[in-house]
C-alpha positions as CSV (number, residue, x, y, z in Angstrom):
1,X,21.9,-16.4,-19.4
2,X,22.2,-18.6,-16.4
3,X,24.1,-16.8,-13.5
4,X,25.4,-19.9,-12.0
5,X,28.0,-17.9,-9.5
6,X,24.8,-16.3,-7.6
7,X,21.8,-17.2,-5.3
8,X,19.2,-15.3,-4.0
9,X,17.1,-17.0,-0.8
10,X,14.8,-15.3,1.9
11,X,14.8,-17.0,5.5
12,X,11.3,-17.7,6.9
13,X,9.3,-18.8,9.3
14,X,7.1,-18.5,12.4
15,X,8.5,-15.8,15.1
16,X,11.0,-17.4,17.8
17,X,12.2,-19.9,15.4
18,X,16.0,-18.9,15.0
19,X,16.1,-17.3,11.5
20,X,18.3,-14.4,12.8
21,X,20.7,-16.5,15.0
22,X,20.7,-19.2,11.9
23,X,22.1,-16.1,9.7
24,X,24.3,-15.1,12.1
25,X,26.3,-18.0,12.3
26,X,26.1,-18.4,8.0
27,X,27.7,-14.7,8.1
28,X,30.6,-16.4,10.2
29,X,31.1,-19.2,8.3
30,X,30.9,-17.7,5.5
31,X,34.2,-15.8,6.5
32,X,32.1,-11.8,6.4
33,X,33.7,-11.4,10.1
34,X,37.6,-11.7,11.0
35,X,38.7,-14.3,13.2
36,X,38.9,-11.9,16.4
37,X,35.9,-9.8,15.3
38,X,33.5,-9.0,18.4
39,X,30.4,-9.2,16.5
40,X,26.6,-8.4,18.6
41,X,24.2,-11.3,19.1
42,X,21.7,-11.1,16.3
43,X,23.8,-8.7,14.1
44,X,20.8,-8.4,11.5
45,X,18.9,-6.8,14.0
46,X,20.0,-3.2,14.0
47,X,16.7,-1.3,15.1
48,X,16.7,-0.3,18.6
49,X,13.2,-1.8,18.7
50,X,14.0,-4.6,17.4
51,X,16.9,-5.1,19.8
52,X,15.1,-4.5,23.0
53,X,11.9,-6.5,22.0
54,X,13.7,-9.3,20.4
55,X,12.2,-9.6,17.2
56,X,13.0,-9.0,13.2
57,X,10.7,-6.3,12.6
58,X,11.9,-5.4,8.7
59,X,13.6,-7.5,6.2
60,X,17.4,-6.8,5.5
61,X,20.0,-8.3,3.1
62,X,22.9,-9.8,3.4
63,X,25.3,-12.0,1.6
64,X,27.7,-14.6,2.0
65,X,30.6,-16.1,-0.3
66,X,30.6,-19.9,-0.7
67,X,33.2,-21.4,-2.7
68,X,33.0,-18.7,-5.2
69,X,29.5,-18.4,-5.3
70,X,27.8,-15.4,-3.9
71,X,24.6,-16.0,-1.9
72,X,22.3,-13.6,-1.2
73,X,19.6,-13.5,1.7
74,X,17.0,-12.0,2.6
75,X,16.3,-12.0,6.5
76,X,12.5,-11.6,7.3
77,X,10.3,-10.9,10.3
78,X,8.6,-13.4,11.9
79,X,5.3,-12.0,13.3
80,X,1.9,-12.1,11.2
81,X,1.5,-8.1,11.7
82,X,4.8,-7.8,9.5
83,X,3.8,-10.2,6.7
84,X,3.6,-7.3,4.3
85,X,7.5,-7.2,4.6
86,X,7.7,-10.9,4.1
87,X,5.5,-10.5,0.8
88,X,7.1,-8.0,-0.8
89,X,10.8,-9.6,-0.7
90,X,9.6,-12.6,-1.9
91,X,9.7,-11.3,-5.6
92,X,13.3,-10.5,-5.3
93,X,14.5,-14.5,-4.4
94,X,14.2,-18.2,-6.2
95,X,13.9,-20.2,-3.1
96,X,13.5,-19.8,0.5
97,X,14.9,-21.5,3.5
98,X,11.5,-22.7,5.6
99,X,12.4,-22.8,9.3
100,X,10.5,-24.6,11.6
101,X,11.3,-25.2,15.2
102,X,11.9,-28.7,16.6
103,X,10.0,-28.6,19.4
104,X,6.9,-26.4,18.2
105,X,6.7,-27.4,14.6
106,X,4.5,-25.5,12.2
107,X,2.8,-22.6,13.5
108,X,0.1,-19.9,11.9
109,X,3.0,-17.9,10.5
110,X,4.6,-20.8,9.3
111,X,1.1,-21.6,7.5
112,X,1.0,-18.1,5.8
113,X,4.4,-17.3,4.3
114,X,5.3,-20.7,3.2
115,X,1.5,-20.5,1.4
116,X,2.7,-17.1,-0.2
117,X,6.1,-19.2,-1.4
118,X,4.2,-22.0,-3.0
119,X,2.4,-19.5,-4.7
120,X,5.0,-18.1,-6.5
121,X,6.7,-21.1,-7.4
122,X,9.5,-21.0,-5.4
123,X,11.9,-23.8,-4.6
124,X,12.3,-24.9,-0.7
125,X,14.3,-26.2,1.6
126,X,13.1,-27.3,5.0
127,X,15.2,-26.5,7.7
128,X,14.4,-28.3,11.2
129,X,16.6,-25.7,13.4
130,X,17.1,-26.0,17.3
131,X,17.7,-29.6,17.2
132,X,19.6,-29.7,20.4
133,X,16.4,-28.8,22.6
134,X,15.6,-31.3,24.9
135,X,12.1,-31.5,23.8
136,X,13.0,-32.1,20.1
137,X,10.7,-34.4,18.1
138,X,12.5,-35.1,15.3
139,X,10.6,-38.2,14.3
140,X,7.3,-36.0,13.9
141,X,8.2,-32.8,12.2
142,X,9.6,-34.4,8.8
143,X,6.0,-35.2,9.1
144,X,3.9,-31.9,10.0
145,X,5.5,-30.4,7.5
146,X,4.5,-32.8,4.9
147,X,0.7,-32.6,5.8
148,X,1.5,-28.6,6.0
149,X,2.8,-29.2,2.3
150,X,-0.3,-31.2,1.1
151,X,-2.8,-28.4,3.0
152,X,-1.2,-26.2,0.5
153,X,-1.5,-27.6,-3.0
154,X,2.3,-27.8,-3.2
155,X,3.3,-29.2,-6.4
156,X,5.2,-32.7,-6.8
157,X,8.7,-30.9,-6.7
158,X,8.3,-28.7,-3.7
159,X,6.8,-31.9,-2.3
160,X,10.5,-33.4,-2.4
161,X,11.8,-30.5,-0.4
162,X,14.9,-31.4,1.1
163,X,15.1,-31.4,4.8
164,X,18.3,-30.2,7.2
165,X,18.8,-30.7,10.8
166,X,20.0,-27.6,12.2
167,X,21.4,-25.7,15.3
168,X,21.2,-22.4,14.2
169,X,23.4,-21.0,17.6
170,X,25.9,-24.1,17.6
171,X,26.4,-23.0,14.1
172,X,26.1,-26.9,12.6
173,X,23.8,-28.6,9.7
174,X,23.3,-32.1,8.8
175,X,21.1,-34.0,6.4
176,X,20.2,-37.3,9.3
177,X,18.1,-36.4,12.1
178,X,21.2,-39.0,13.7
179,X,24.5,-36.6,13.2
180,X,24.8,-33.3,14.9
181,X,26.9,-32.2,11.9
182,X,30.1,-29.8,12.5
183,X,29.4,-26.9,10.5
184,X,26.9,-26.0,8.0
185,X,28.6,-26.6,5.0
186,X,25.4,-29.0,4.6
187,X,23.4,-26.3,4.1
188,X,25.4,-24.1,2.1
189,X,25.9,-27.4,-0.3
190,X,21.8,-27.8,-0.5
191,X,21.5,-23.7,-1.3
192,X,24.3,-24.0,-4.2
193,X,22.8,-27.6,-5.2
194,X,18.9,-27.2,-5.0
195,X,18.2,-23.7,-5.6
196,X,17.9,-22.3,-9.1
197,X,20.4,-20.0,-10.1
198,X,18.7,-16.4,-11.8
199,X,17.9,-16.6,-15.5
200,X,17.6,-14.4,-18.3
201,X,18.1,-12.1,-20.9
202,X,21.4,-10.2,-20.3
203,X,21.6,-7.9,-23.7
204,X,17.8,-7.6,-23.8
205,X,16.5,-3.8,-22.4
206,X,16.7,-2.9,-18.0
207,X,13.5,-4.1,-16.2
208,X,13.9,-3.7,-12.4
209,X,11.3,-4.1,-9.5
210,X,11.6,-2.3,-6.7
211,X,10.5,-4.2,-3.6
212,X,11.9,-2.2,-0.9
213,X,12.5,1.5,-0.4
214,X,15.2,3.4,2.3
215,X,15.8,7.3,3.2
216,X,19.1,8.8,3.3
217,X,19.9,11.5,4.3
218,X,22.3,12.6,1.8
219,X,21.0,11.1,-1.3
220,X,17.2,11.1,-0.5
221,X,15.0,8.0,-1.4
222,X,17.0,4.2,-2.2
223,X,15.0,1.3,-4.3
224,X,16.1,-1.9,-3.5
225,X,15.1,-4.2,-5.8
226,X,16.6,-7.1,-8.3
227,X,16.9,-6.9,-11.8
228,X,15.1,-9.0,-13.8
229,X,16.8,-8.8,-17.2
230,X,19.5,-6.4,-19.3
231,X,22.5,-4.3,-17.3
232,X,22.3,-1.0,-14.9
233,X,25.2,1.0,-14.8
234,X,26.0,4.6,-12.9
235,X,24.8,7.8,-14.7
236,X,22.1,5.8,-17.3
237,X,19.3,7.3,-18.1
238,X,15.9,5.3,-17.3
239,X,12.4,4.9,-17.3
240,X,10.6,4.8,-14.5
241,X,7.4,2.7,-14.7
242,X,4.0,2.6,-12.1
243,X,2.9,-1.2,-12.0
244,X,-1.0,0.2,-11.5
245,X,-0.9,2.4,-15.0
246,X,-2.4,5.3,-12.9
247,X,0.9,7.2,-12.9
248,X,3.0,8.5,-16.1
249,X,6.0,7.6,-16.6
250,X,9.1,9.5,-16.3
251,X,12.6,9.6,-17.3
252,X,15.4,9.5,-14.8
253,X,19.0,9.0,-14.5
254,X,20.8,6.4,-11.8
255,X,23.1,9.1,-9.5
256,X,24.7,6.0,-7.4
257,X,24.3,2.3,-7.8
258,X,25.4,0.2,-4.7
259,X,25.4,-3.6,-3.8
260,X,25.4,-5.9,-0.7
261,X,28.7,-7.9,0.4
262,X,28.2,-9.3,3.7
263,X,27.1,-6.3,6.1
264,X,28.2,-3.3,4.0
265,X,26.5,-1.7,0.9
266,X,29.8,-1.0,-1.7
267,X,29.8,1.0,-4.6
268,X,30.1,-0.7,-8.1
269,X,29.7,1.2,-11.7
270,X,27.6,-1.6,-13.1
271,X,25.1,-4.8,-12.5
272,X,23.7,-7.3,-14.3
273,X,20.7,-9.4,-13.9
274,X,20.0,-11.0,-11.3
275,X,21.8,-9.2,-8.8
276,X,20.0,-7.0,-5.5
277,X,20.8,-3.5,-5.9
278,X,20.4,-0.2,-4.3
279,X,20.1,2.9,-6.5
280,X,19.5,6.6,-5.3
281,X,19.0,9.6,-7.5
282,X,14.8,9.3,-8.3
283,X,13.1,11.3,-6.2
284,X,9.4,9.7,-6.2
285,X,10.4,6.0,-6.6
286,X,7.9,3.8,-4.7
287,X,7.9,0.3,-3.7
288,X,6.4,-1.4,-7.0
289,X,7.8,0.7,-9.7
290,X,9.9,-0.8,-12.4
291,X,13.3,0.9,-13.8
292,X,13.0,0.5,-17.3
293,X,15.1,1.3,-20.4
294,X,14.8,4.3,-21.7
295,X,13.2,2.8,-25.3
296,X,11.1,0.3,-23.6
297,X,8.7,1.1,-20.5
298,X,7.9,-2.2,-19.6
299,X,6.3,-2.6,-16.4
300,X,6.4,-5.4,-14.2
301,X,3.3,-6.7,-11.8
302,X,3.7,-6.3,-8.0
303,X,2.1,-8.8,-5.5
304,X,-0.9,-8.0,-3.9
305,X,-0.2,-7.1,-0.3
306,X,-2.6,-8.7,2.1
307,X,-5.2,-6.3,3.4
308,X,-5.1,-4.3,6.6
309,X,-7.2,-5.7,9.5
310,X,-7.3,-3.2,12.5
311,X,-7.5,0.4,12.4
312,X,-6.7,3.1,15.2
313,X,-7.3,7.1,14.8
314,X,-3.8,9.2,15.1
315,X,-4.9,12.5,16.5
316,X,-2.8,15.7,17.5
317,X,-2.5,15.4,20.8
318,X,-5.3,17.9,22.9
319,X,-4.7,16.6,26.4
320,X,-3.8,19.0,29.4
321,X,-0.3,18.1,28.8
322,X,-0.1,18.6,25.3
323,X,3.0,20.4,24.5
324,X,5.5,18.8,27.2
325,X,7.3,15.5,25.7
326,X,7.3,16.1,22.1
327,X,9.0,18.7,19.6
328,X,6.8,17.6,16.5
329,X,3.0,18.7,17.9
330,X,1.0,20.1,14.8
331,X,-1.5,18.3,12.4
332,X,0.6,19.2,9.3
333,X,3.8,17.1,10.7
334,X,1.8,14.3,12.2
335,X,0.6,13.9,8.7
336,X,4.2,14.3,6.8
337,X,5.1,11.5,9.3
338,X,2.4,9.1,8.5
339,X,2.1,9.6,4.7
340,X,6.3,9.1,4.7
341,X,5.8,5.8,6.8
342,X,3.4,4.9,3.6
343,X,6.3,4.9,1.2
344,X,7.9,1.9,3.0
345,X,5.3,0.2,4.5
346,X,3.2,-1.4,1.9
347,X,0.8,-3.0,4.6
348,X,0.2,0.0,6.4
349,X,-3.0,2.5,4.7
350,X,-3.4,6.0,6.0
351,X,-6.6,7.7,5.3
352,X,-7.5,11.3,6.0
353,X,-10.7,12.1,8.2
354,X,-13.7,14.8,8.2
355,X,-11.2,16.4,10.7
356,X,-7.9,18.5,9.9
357,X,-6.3,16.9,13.2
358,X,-6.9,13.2,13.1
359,X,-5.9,10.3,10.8
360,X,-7.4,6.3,10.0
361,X,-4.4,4.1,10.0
362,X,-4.9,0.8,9.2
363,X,-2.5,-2.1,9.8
364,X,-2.1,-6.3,9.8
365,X,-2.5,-5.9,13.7
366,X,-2.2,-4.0,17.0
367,X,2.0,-5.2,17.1
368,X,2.4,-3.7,13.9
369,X,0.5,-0.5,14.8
370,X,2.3,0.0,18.5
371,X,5.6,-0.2,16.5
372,X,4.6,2.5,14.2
373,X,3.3,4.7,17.5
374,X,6.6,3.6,19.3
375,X,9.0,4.9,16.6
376,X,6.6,8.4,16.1
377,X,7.0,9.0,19.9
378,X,11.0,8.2,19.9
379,X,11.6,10.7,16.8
380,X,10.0,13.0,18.8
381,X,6.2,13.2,17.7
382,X,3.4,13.9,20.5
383,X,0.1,12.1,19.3
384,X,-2.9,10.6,21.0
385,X,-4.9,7.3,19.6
386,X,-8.2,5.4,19.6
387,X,-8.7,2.3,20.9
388,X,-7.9,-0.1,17.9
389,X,-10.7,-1.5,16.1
390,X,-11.3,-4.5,13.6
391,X,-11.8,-3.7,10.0
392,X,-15.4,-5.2,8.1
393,X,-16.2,-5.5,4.3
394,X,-18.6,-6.9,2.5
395,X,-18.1,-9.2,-0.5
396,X,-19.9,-10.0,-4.0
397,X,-23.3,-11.0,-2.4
398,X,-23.4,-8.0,-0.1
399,X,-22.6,-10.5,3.3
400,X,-20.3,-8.6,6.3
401,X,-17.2,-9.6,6.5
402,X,-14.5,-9.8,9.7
403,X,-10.9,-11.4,9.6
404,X,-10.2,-14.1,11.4
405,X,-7.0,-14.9,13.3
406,X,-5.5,-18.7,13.8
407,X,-4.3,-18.7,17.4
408,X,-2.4,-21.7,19.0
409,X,-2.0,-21.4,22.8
410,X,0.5,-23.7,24.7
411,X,-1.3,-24.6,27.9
412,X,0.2,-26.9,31.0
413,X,-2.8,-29.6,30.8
414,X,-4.8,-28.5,34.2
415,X,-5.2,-24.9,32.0
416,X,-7.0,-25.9,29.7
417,X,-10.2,-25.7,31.3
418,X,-9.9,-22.0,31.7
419,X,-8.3,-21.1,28.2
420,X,-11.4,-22.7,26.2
421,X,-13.5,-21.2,28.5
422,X,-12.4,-17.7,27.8
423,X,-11.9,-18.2,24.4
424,X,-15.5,-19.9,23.7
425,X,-17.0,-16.2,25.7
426,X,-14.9,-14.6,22.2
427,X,-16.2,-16.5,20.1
428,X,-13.0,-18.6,19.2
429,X,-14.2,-22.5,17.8
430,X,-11.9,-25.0,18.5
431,X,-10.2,-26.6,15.2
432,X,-7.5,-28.6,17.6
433,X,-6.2,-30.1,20.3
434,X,-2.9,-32.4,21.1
435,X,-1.1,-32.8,23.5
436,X,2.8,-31.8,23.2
437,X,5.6,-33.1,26.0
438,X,3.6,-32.2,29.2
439,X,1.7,-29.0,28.0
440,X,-1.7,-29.2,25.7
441,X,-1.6,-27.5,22.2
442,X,-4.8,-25.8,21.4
443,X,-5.5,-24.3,17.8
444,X,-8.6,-22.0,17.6
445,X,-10.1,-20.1,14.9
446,X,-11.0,-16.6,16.5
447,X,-12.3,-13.3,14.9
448,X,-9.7,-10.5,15.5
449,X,-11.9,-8.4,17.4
450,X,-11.7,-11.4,20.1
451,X,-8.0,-11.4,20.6
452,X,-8.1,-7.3,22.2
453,X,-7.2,-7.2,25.6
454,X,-6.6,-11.2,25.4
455,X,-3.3,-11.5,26.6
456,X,-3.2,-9.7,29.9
457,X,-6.6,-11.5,30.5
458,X,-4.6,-14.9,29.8
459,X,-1.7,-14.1,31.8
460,X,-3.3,-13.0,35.2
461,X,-5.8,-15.8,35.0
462,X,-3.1,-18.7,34.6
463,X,-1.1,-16.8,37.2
464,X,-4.1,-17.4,39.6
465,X,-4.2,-21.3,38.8
């Protein structure tokens, strides 16, 4: 079965580079909002966080309606610490929408999730969005993202990626570098036209993957995920299935099944494959588990999550002040928190110490752990932590291991002095440098442990020049 009225695509690309604002205006055209609608800057983002810093911090659905087609997409954060959120949707889409910015071109993060799109076969389409800055360079971005292609063993298909020219908050699309464009009908065409609609077996038995879990209040624990082949309907009776074999399975049954049109989650008694859905009614469901048939406990493979890279220690907190902010002080709910943060965070490890009052977390960087802190302290927890530290291993032959981070620093040209300075006393080797309008581009290779305490230090000493 080929669902040719559907389409499922994730948005990504390197922070800053308009995926939000580029969704916002496909939710207009796309007729989700009326006509006189007052409708918030960034809609997607809906996290208070998220709103005040700026930034996609977890990856939400939406959908449009395009000449009776349904498309469904997937917006996704744009920072490295959050790649664990980018890694995880990608099972649940055929193609992706790569954005890259007109004026920067590709960056690290653009590097890393198109590399985890590649690998999975997916189809893509280029999108060059902010085309109306001033410092555009058209001519030369076609072009880095070509070489970006090749760096990444892309095959001869996703080689022939078609490129649009966008301006995600004018709301317009075109196919030359030369028009503006009006709308983005352009892009909507290219989705429908060059992405793969879902295949497979609708009569054969359920197999669903849950790729992304929510909390209700009401109705407990969601799974979001797509299905892969058969139908799931209200009140059926599944299997639920642990990708790693460590955990038995066990029957269930579907309480409330519930899909995505436009902003809003509606109610529907049956879906078929292909199709995003939300269903409640499994207590322990877990990002990775399949929803099977009943007959036939087939469980699909997840994909491996990228490794944490810097760890901090969650303690209760034992200052001389303990007691006064918080309402949620004790070990045993500092530890409910973090174990129930685990259960959507697939990037994030928790690891319980010698000591009944403190906690390892782990995370993809010290962003994605201040978040987590952030949120504890506005819920109401009290908690003290460590100084972040970098995490080692060792491989095959027994060698020490450290990550290393891919750092790009924009520089007015009488900076640079300084900023390869610092960065040589941290170790950081130089891979490249070009210059870029008026400022210097520098790319280093730098271990993580080299970046803490970097950013302050490059602020105040620029501000001195």
């Amino acid at each position: 079965m080929i669902r040719e009225d559907l389409r499922n695509i994730a948005i990504i690309a390197h922070v800053d580079h308009g995926k939000t604002t580029l969704v916002d205006e496909m939710l207009k055209q796309g007729g989700v909002f009326r006509e006189n609608q007052a409708v918030a800057e960034r809609v997607m983002d809906s996290n208070d966080i998220e709103r005040e810093r700026g930034i996609t911090i977890l990856a939400k659905n939406t959908s449009v309606m395009y000449n009776g087609t349904k498309i469904n997409i997937i917006d996704t954060p744009g920072h490295a610490d959050f790649g664990g959120e980018v890694e995880r949707v990608l099972e649940m889409v055929d193609g992706v929408l790569l954005l890259v910015d007109a004026a920067e071109g590709p960056m690290p993060q653009t590097r890393f999730v198109l590399s985890k799109a590649l690998e999975m076969g997916h189809k893509i389409i280029v999108v060059v969005n902010k085309i109306d800055r001033p410092d555009a360079r058209l001519d030369e971005i076609g072009d880095e993202v070509l070489e970006l292609l090749l760096e990444l063993d892309a095959n001869d298909e996703q080689l022939e990626s078609p490129i649009l020219f966008c301006s995600g908050r004018s709301g317009t699309a075109s196919l030359s570098q030369y028009e503006t464009g009006t709308d983005l009908k352009p892009l909507f065409d290219t989705i429908i036209n060059y992405i793969e609609p879902p295949k497979g077996e609708e009569n054969d038995p359920l197999q669903m993957l849950i790729s992304s879990i929510d909390y209700n209040e009401y109705v407990g624990r969601i799974g979001i995920g797509r299905i892969v082949r058969g139908k799931i309907a209200v009140n059926q009776q599944v299997t639920v299935c642990d990708y790693t074999g460590s955990k038995k399975n066990y029957n269930a049954k579907i309480v409330s099944l519930l899909q995505i049109q436009g902003l809003n989650r509606v109610p529907v008694q049956e879906a078929q494959m292909g199709d995003i859905v939300w269903i409640s009614g499994i207590e322990n469901i877990t990002i990775g588990d399949t929803i099977c048939a009943t007959d036939t406990p087939d469980p699909l493979p997840f994909v491996k999550i990228s490794e944490p890279t810097v760890e901090m220690t969650f303690s209760v907190n034992d200052s001389p002040f303990a007691g006064r902010e918080g309402k949620f002080v004790t070990s045993r709910q500092l530890r409910e928190r973090l174990f129930k943060e685990l259960l959507k965070d697939v990037s994030l490890r928790v690891t319980e110490t010698e000591s009944t009052d403190s906690f390892r977390v782990a995370g993809r960087g010290e962003m994605h752990l201040s978040i987590l802190i952030e949120n504890m302290r506005r819920e109401g927890y009290e908690l003290g932590v460590s100084t972040p530290r970098v995490l080692f291993k060792e491989d095959e032959n027994g060698r020490k291991l450290e990550p290393i981070e891919r750092l790009v620093i924009d520089v007015p040209e009488d900076c640079v002095g300084s900023v390869m300075e610092k960065i040589g006393t941290r170790k950081g080797d130089m891979v490249d440098m070009h210059p870029q309008g008026s400022r210097m581009r520098i790319e280093f290779l730098i271990p993580a442990r080299g970046l803490f305490g970097y950013k302050s230090e490059f602020l105040t000493r620029q501000a001195r020049l």
